[in-house]
DOMIDO-69509 format. One record per residue (C-alpha): x, y, z. Coordinates in steps of 0.02 Angstrom, whole numbers, plus 32768, in hexadecimal, padded with zeros to 4 digits. Example, Ala and Ser with C-alpha at 12.3 -4.5 7.8 and 13.67 -1.06 7.14 Angstrom:
BEGIN
X = 8267	Y = 7F1F	Z = 8186
X = 82AC	Y = 7FCB	Z = 8165
***
This chain:
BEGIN
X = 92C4	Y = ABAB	Z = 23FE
X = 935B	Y = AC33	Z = 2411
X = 9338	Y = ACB9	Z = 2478
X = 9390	Y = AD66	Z = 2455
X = 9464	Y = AD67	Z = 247A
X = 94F0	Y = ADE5	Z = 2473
X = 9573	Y = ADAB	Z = 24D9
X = 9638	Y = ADC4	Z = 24BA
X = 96C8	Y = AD70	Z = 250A
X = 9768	Y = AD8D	Z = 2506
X = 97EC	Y = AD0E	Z = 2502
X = 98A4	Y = AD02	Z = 2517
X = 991B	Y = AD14	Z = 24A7
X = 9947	Y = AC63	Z = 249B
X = 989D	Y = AC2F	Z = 249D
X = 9860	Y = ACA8	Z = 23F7
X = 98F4	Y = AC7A	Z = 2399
X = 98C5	Y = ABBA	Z = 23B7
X = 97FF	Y = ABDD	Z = 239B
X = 983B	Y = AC45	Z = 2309
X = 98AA	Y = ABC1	Z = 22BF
X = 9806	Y = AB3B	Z = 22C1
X = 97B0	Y = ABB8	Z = 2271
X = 9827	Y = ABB0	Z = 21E2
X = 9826	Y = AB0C	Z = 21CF
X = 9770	Y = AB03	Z = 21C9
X = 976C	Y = AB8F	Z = 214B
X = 97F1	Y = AB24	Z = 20E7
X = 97A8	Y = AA82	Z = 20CB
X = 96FD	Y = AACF	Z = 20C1
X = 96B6	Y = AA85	Z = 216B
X = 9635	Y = AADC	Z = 21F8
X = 9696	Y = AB18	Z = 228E
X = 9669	Y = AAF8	Z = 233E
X = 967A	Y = AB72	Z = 23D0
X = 964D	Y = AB87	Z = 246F
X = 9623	Y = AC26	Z = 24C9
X = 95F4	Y = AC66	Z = 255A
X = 95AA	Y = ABB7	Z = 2581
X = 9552	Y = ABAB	Z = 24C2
X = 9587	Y = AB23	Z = 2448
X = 9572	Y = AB70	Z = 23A8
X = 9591	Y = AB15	Z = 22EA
X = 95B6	Y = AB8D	Z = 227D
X = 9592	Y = AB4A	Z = 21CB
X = 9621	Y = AB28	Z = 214A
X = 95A7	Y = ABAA	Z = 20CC
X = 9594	Y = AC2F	Z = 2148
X = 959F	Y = ACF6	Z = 2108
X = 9643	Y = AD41	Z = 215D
X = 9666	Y = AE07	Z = 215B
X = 96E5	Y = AE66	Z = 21AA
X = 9695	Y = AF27	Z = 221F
X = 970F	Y = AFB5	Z = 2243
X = 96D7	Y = B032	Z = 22B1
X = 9716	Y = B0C4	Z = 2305
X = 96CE	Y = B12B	Z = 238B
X = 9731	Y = B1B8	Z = 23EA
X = 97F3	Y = B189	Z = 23A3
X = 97B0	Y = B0C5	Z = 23E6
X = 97AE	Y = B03C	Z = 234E
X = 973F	Y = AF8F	Z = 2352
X = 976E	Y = AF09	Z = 22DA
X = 96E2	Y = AE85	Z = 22D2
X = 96F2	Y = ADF1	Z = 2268
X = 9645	Y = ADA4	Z = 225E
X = 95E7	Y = AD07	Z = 220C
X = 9524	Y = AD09	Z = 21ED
X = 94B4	Y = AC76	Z = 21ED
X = 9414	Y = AC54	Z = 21FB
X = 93C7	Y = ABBE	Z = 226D
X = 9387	Y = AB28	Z = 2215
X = 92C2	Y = AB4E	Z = 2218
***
């Protein structure tokens, strides 16, 4: 059972350009990716949703990139 979760980390820059270039590769030859974070292995499946959220809040912009999945029941 998952409890509830909102955690972010930030990484260096060395270290998101590597985790983003697996991600690529994953999204290229249509496989899950696997991350870890904060101590959480997560599988994110190879059919997951992906959108991109902008917001803004006083003159400060957020650029989220974010997958959606469900857990197998």
């Amino acid at each position: 059972m998952t409890t509830d979760r909102d955690v972010t980390k930030t990484y260096s820059r060395k270290h998101t350009i590597q985790k983003l270039e697996r991600l690529v590769e994953s999204l290229k030859e249509g496989k899950a990716f696997t991350i870890q974070i904060a101590g959480e292995r997560l599988r994110i499946p190879a059919t997951t949703g992906f959108s991109i959220e902008h917001d803004v809040a006083d003159g400060e912009h957020e650029l989220e990139f974010q997958f959606r999945w469900r857990d197998k029941d």
